[in-house]
C-alpha positions in Angstrom: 0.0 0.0 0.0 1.4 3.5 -0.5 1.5 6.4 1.3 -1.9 8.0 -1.1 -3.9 5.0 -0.3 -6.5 4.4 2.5 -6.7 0.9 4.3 -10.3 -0.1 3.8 -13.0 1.2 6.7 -13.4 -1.6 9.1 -17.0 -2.9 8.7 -18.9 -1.9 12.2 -20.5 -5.5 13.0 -16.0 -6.5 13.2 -15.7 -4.4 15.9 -17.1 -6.1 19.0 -20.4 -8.0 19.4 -23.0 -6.2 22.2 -22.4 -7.4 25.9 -26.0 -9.1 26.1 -26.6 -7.6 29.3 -28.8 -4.4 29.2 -27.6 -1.2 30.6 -29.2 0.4 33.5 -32.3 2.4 33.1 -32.5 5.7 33.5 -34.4 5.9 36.8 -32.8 2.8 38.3 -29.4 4.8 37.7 -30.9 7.8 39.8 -31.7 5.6 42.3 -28.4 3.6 42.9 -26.6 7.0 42.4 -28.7 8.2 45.3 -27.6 5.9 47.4 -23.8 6.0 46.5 -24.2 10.0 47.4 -25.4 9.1 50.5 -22.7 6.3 51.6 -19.9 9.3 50.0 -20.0 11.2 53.1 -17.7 10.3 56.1 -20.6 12.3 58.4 -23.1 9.6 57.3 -21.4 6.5 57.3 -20.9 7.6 60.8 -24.4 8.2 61.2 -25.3 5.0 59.7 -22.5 3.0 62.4 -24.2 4.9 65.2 -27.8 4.1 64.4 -26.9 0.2 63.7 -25.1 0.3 66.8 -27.9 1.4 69.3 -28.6 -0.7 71.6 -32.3 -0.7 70.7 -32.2 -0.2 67.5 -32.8 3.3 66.9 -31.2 6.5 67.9 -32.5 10.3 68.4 -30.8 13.3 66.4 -30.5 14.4 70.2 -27.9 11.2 70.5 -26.1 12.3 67.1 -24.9 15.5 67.2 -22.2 15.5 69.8 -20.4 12.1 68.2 -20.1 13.8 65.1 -18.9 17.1 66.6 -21.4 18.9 63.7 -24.9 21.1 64.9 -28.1 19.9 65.1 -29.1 21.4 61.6 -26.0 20.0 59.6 -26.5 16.3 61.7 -30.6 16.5 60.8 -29.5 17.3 57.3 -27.0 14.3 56.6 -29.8 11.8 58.0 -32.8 13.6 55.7 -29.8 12.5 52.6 -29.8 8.9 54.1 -33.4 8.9 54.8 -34.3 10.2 51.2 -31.8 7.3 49.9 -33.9 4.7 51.8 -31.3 3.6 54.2 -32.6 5.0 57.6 -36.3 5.3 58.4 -37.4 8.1 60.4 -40.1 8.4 63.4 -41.1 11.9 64.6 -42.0 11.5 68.2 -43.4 14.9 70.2 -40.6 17.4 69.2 -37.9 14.9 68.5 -36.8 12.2 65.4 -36.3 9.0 65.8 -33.8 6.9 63.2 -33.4 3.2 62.6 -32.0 1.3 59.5 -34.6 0.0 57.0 -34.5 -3.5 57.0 -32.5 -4.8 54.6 -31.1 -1.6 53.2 -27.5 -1.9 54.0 -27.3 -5.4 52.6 -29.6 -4.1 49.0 -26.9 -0.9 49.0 -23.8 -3.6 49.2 -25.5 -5.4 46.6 -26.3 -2.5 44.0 -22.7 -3.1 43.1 -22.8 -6.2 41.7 -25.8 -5.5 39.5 -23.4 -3.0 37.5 
């Protein structure tokens, strides 16, 4: 071949066969990205250690604040992130919030991984 002359295109159906395995939908893609958010924050995974390691189960925002060394405000708005990511369920009760894992959740979250 010389220098003036163009190897031949490769033909598209050569270059690799589809994987088989469908990508993720869009909305399944928010959710799981949700959920990584959530787990990407030192504060929370703390959060999340705490609350699993109540003794009962559950812990108040009263409880969580002086762990973490962080105000009320910036404590209630980490858990509203891991609430809204369905890993902690919350239980108002008179003037304070209750948290506890959702069942499951923290298992489901380990396992989003593997559905990639």
């Amino acid at each position: 071949m010389t220098s003036l002359q163009l190897a031949e295109p490769a033909i598209a159906e050569d270059c690799c066969a589809p994987s088989g395995r469908p990508a993720l939908e869009v909305e399944e893609a928010q959710r799981t990205a949700l959920v990584f958010k959530a787990l990407a924050d030192p504060n929370r995974l703390r959060l999340l250690s705490i609350v699993k390691g109540a003794g009962d189960g559950e812990a108040c925002v009263c409880d969580l604040t002086e762990p973490l060394d962080l105000s009320q405000p910036t404590v209630s708005h980490h858990l509203k992130i891991l609430v809204d990511a369905g890993l902690l369920h919350r239980e108002k009760r008179g003037t304070w919030a209750y948290y506890s894992l959702v069942p499951g959740a923290i298992e489901q979250a380990a396992g989003l991984l593997a559905t990639l």
